[in-house]
Backbone as numpy.savetxt, mean C-alpha at the origin, in Angstrom:
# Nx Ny Nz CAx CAy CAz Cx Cy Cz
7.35 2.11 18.39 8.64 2.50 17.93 9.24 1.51 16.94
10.20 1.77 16.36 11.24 1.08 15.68 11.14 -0.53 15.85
11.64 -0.76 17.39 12.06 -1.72 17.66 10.91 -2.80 18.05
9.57 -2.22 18.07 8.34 -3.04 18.29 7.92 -3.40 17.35
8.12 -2.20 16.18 7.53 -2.64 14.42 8.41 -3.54 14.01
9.49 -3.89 14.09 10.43 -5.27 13.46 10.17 -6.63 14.69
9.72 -6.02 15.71 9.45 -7.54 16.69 8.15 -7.72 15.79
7.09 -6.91 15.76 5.64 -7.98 15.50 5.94 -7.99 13.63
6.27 -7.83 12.78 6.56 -7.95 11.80 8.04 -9.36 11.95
8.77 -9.42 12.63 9.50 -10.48 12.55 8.85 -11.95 13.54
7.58 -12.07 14.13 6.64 -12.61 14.37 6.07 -13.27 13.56
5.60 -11.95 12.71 4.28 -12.73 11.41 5.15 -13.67 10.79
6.59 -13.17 10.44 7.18 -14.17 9.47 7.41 -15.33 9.97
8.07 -15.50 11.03 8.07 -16.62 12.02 7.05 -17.22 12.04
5.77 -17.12 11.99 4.30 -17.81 12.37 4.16 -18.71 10.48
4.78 -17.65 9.89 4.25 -18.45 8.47 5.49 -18.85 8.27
6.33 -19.32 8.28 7.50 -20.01 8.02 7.01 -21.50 8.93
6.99 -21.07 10.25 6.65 -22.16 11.30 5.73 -22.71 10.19
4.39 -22.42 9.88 3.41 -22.78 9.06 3.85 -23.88 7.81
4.29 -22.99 7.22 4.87 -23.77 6.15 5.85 -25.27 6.38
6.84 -24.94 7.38 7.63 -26.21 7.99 6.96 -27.19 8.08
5.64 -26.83 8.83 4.94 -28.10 9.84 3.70 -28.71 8.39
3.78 -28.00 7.64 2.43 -28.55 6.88 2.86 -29.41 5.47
3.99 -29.99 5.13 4.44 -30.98 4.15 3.49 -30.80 3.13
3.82 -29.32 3.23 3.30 -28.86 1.25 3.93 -28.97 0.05
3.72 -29.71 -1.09 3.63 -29.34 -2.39 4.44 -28.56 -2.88
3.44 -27.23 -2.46 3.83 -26.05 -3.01 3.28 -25.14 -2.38
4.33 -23.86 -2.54 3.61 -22.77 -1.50 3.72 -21.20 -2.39
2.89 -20.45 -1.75 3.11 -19.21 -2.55 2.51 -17.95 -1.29
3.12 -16.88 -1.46 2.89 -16.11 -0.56 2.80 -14.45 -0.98
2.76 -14.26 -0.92 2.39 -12.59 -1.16 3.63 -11.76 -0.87
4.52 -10.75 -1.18 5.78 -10.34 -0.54 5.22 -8.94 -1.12
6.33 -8.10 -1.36 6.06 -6.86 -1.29 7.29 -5.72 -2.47
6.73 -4.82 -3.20 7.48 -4.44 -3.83 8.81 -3.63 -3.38
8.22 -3.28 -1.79 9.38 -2.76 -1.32 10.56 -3.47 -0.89
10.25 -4.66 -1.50 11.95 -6.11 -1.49 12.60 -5.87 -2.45
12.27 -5.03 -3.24 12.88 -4.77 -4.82 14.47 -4.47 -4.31
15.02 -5.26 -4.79 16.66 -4.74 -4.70 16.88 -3.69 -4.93
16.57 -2.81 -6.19 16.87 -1.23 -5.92 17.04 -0.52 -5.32
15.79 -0.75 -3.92 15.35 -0.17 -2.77 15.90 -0.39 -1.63
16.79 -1.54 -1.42 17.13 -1.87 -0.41 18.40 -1.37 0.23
19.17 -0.37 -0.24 19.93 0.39 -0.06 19.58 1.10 0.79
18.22 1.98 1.19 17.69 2.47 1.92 17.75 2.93 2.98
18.26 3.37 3.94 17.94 2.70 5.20 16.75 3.22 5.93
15.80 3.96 5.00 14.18 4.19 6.02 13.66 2.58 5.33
13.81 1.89 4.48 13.36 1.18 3.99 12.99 -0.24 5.01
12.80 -0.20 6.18 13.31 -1.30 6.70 12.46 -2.46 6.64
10.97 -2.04 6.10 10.01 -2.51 5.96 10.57 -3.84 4.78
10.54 -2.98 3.65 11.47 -3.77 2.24 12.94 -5.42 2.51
13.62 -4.18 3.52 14.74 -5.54 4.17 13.88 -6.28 4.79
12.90 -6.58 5.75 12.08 -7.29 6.55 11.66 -8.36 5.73
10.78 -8.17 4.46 10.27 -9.18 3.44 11.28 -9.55 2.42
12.44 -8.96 2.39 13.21 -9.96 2.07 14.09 -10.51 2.42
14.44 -10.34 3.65 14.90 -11.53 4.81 14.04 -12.96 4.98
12.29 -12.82 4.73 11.40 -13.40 4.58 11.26 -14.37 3.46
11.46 -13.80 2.20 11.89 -14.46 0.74 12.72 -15.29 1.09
13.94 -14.43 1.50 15.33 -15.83 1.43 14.91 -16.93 2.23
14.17 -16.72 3.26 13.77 -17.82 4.36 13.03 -18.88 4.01
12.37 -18.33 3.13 11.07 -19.35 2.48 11.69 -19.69 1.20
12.58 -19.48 0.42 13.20 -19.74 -0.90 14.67 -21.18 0.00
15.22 -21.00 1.14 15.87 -21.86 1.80 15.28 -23.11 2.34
14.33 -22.66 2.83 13.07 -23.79 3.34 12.47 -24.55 2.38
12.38 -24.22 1.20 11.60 -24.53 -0.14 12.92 -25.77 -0.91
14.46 -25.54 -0.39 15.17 -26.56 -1.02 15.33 -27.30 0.15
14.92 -27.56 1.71 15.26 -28.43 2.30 13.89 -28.91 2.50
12.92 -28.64 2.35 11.38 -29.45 2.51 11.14 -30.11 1.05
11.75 -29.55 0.00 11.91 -29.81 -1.26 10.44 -29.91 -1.53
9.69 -28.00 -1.60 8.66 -27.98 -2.20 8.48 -26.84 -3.23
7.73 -26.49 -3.85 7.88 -25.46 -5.26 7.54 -24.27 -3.96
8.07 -23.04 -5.22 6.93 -21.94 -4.54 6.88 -21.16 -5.23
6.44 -20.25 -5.26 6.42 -18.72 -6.25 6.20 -17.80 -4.74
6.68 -16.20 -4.97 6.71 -15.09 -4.24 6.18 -14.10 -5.25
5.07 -13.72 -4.93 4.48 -12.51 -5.85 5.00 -11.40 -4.99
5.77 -10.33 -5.57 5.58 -8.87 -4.79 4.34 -7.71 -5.70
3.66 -8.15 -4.49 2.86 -6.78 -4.56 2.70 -5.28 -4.33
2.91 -4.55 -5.85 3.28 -2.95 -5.86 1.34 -2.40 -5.38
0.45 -2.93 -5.50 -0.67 -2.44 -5.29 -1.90 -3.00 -6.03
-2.79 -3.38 -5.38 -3.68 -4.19 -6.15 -5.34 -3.59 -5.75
-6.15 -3.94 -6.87 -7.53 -3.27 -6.31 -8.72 -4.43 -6.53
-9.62 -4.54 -6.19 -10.72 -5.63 -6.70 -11.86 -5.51 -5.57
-12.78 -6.21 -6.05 -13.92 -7.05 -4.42 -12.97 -7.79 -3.69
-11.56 -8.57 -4.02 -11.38 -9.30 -2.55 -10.44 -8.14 -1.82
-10.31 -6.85 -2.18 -9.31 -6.43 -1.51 -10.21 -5.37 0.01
-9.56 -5.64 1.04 -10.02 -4.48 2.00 -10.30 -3.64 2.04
-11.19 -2.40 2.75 -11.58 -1.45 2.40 -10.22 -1.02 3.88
-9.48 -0.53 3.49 -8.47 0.26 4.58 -7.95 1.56 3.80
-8.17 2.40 5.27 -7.61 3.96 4.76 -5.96 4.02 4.94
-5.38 3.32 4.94 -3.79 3.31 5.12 -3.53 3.14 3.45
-4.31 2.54 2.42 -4.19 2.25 1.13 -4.70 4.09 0.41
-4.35 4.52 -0.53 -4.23 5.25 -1.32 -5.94 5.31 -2.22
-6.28 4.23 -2.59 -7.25 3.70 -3.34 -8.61 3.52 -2.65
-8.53 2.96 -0.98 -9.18 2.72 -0.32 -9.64 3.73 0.58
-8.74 4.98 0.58 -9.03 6.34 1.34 -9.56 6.91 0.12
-9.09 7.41 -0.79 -9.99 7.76 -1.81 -11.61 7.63 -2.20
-11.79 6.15 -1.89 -13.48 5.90 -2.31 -13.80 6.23 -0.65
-13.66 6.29 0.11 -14.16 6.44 1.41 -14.35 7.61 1.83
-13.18 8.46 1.11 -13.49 10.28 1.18 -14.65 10.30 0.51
-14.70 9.54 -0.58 -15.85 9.64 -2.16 -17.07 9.83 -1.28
-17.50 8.22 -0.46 -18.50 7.99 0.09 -19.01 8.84 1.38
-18.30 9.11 2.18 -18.13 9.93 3.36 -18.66 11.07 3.17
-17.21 12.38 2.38 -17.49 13.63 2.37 -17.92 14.27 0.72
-18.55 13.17 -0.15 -18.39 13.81 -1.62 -17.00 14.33 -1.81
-16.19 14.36 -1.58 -14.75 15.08 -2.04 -13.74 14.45 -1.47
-12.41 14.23 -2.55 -11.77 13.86 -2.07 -10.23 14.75 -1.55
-9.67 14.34 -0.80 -8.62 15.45 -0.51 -6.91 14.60 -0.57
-5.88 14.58 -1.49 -4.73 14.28 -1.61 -3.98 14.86 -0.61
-3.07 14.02 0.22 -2.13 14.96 0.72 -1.27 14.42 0.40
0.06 14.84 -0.51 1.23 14.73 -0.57 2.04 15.35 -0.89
3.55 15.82 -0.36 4.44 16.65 -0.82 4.91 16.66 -1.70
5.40 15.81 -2.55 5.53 15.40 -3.87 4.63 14.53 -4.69
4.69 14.62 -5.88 4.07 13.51 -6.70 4.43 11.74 -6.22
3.49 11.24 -6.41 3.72 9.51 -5.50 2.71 9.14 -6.90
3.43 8.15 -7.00 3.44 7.08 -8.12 2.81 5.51 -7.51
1.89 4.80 -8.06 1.74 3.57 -7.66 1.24 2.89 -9.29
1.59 1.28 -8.74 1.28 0.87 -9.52 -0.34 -0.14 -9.08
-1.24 -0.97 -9.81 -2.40 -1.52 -9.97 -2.92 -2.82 -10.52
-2.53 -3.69 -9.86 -3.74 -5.06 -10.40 -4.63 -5.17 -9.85
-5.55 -6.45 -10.59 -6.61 -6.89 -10.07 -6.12 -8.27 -9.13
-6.33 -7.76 -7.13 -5.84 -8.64 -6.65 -6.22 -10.09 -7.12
-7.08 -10.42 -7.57 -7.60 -11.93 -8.39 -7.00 -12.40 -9.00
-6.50 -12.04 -10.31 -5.73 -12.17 -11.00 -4.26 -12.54 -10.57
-3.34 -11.58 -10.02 -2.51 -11.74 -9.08 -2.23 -13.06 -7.72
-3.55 -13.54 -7.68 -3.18 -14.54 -6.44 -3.40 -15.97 -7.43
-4.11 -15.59 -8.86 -3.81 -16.61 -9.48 -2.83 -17.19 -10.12
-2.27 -15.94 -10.60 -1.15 -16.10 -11.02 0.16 -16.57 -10.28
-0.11 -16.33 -9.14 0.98 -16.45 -7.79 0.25 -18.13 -7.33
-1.29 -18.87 -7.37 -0.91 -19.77 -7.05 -0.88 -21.02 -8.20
-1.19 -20.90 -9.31 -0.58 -21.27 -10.93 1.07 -21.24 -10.78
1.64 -20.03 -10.95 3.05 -20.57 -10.91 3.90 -21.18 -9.69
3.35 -21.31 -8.39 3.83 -22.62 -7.32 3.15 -23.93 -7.79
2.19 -24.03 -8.28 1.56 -25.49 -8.20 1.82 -26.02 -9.77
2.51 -25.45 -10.41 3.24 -25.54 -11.81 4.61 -25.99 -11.72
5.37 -25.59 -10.25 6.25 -25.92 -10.17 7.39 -24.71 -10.87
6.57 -23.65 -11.00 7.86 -22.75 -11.40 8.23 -21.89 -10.28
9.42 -22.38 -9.75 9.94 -21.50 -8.55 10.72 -20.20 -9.23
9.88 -19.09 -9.01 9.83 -17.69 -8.97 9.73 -16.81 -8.24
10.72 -15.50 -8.15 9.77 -13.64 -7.52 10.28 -13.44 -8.40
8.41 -12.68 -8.70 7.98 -11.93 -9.71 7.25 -10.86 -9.36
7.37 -9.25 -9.92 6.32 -8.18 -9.49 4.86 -8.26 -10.31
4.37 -7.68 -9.44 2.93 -7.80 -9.90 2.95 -6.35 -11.23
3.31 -5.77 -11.39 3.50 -4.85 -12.24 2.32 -3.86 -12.28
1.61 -3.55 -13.62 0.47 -2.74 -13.49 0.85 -1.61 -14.05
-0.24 -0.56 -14.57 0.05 0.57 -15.23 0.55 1.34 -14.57
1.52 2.41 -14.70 2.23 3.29 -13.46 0.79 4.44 -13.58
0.90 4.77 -12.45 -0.18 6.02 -11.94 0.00 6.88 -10.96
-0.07 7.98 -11.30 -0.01 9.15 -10.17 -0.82 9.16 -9.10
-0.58 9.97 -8.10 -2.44 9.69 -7.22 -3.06 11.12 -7.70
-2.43 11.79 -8.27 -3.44 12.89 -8.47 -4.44 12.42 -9.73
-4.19 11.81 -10.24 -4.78 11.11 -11.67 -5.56 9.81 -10.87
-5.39 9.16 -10.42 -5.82 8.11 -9.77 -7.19 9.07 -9.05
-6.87 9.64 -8.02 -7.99 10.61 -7.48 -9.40 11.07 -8.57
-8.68 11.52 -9.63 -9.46 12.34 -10.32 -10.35 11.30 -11.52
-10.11 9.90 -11.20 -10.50 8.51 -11.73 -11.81 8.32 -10.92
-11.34 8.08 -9.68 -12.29 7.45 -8.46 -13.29 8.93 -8.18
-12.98 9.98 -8.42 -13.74 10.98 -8.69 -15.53 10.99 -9.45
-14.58 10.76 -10.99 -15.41 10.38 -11.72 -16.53 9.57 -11.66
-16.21 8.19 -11.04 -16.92 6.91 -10.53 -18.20 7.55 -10.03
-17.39 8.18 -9.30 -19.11 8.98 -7.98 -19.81 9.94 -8.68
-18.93 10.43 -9.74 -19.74 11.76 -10.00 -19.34 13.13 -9.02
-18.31 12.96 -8.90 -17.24 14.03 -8.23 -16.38 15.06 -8.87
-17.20 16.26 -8.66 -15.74 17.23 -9.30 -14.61 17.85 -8.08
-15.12 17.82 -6.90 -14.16 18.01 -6.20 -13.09 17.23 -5.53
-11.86 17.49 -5.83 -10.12 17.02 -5.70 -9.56 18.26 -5.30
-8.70 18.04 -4.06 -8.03 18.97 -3.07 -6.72 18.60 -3.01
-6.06 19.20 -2.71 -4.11 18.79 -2.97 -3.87 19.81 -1.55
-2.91 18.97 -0.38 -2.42 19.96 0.37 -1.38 19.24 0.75
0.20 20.19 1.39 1.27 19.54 1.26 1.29 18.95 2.70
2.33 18.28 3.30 2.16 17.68 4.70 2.35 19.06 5.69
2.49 20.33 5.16 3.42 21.28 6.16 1.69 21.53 6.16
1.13 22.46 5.59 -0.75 22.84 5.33 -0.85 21.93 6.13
-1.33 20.37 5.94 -2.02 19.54 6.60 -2.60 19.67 7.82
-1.04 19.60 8.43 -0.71 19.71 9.45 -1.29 20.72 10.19
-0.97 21.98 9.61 -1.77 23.22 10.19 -3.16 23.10 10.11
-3.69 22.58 8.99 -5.43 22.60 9.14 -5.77 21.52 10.05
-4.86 20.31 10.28 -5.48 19.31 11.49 -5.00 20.42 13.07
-4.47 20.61 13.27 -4.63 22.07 14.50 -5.48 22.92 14.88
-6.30 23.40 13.29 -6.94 24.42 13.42 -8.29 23.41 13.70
-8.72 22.38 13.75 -9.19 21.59 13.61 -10.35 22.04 15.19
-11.84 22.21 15.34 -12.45 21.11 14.24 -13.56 22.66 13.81
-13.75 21.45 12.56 -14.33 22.51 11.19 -16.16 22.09 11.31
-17.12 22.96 11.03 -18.63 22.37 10.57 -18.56 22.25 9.87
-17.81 22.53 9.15 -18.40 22.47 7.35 -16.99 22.69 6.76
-16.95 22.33 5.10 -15.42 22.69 4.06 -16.06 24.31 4.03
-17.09 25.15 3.99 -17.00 26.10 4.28 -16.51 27.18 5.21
-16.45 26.18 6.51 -15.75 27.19 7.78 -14.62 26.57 7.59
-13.82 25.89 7.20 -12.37 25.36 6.77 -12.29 26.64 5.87
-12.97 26.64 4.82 -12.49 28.38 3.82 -12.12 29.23 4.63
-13.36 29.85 5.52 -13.47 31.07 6.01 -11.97 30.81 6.77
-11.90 29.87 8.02 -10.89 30.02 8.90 -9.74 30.24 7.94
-8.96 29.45 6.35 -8.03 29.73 5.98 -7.91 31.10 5.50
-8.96 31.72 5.11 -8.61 33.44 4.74 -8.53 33.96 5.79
-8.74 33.98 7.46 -7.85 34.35 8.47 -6.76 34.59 8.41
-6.08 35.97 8.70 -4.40 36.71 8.63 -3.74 36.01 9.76
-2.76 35.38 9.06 -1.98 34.62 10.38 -2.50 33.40 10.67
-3.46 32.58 9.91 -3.64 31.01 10.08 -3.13 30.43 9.90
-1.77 30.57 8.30 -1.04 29.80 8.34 -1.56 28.79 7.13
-2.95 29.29 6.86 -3.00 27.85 5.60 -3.66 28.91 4.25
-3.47 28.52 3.61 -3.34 29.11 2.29 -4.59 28.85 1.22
-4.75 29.81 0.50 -6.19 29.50 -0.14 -5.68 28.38 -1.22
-4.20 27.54 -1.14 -4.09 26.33 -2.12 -4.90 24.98 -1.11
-4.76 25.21 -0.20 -5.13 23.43 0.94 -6.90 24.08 0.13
């Protein structure tokens, strides 16, 4: 719930703050998140966003009484060899549908936008400007990208023509109707009268 996701998330920060206190660093630099963007913080599903930057201020306060540099990179989305292969990422479910099922399948109700570095680049840049001494937050920026365009990228890679779009309401109904042998008996079952899913999923 709610109140367990801000305990172990107000943990982690605690563990690296503690960290930072006890280790009479230099300089420090840390990774934050684009959802700290002030824009966003109006929010109130956002709580994730307020969390890391309750975190910022903590480590930007700590940084004038330990009197050490730091930089805060927020990261909008990054891709490379050092980054994880996790299906909670956009990029990382994508090549895994790739590899898995030859096809990949989008689900989103609206168009979703992300942006893209090369995490390498990014952690250099993030630990260059602490050990430079330029105390900064800065976004990682990157070309803006759709995921339906993004999809139809990582597509390519494999040698993929198939890309699927279904909204969360479909989804939903085809994980119910669930389980399928094949994207063929997924067809057949959606031309069923009264299934509920549509020859668009």
């Amino acid at each position: 719930g709610k109140e367990k996701y801000q305990q172990v998330n107000k943990n982690i920060s605690e563990h690296f703050l503690n960290l930072v206190n006890e280790s009479k660093a230099n300089w420090v630099t840390t990774v934050s998140s684009g959802a700290a963007d002030e824009r966003f913080l109006h929010s109130n599903e956002n709580l994730y966003g307020l969390m890391k930057k309750s975190e910022e201020e903590a480590l930007i306060s700590l940084s004038k009484e330990k009197n050490f540099s730091f930089s805060i990179g927020r990261l909008w989305g990054a891709m490379g060899e050092e980054m994880p292969v996790n299906r909670n990422y956009a990029i990382s479910d994508f090549i895994c549908q790739a590899l898995e099922t030859k096809e990949i399948l989008v689900k989103a109700k609206k168009r979703v936008y992300r942006r893209y570095v090369s995490a390498l680049e990014f952690m250099e840049t993030c630990i260059k400007s602490a050990s430079k001494s330029i105390n900064q937050t800065f976004d990682s920026g990157g070309e803006l990208i759709e995921l339906r365009e993004l999809a139809r990228i990582v597509a390519k890679q494999f040698g993929l023509s198939s890309i699927k779009y279904i909204s969360d309401n479909i989804g939903k109904k085809i994980i119910n109707a669930r389980p399928f042998t094949s994207y063929a008996n997924l067809v057949e079952v959606a031309g069923e009268k009264k299934s509920g899913i549509n020859s668009r999923a």
